[in-house]
C-alpha positions, 0 to 999 in steps of 0.5 A, spaced: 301 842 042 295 847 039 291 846 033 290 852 028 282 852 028 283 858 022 282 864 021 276 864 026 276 871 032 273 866 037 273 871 043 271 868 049 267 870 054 262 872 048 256 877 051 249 874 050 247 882 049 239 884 047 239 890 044 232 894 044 230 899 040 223 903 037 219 901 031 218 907 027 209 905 030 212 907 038 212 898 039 218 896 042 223 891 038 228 887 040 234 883 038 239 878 041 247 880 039 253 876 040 258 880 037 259 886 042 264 889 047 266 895 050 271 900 046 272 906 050 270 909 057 263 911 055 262 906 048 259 900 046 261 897 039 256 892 035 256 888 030 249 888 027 247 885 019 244 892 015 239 887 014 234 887 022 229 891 024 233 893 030 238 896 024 233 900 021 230 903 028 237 904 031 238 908 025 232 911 025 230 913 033 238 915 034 238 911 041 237 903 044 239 900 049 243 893 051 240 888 056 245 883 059 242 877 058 242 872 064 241 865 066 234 866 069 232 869 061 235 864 056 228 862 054 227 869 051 233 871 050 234 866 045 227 867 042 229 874 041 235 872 038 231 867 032 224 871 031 225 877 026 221 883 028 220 884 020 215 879 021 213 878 028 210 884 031 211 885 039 216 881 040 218 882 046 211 881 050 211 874 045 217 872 050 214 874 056 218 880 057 215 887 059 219 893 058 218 901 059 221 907 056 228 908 058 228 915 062 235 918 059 234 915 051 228 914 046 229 907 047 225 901 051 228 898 057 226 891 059 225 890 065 227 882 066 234 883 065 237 885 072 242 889 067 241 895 062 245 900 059 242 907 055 245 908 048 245 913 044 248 913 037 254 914 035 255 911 028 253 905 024 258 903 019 254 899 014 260 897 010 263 893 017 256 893 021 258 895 026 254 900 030 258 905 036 254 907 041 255 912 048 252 909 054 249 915 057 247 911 064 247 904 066 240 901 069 242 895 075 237 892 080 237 893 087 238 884 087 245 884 083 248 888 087 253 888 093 255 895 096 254 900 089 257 895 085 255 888 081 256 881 084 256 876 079 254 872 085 247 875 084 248 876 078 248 870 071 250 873 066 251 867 059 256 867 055 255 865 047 259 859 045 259 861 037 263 854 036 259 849 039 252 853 039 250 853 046 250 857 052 255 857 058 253 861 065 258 866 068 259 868 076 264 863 079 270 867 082 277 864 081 282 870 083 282 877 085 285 882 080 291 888 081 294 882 087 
């Protein structure tokens, strides 16, 4: 028998995204989302609080990008999570993370994650929060990749479990789709 939980959107496997963006200085920010997906062929939506830094940038800059977050970097993805960039300045080098700027977007790849996606700013609607933008290119290493294609065999991303508060690795394959 299944237990109503209440009204709770609890969409798994929730992505561990990191959404990076410029300071209004040129300094590179970062943030961890939860709250993200795709919403079209060529878009992303997430859902960030008015209130980050990375809000105000995005809305500034009109670009960020969204890294994957993997299992080899849950450390730094949790500290960017936990960190605000009003108050700690260089967020990403404090993680021991570097970046470079993206070559599409005005907005830092950080070169760690194995997985980026390019975005510009579509909207920002301040009343849902959420933030629609379109993936101009998608940035992979050599290393998670089979054939021209993403191996999560190779590649481990996490996933946010918002009912427990933990992180669960993803990769194990179990089927084949369309068979």
């Amino acid at each position: 028998m299944k237990q109503n939980l209440g009204n709770k959107p609890l969409i798994y496997p929730q992505p561990v995204l990191v959404v990076a963006t410029y300071n209004e200085d040129e300094t590179a920010n970062a943030m961890t989302a939860a709250w993200g997906g795709v919403c079209d062929y060529s878009k992303i939506s997430i859902i960030i609080d008015k209130n980050h830094k990375t809000t105000q940038n995005l809305l500034s800059k009109k670009a960020f990008t969204v890294s994957i977050a993997d299992v080899e970097h849950i450390k730094q993805a949790d500290y960017l999570g936990i960190v605000s960039g009003k108050s700690v300045k260089d967020k990403i080098s404090k993680a021991g993370l570097t970046y470079k700027k993206s070559p599409t977007v005005n907005a830092p790849v950080i070169n760690d994650f194995p997985l980026t996606l390019e975005c510009n700013l579509i909207s920002y609607d301040e009343k849902t929060e959420r933030v629609i933008g379109e993936v101009i290119g998608t940035l992979a290493e050599e290393s998670i990749l089979t054939e021209g294609k993403i191996d999560l065999s190779k590649f481990h991303p996490i996933t946010f479990d918002p009912m427990n508060h933990h992180y669960i690795s993803l990769g194990e394959k179990v089927g084949n789709a369309f068979s």
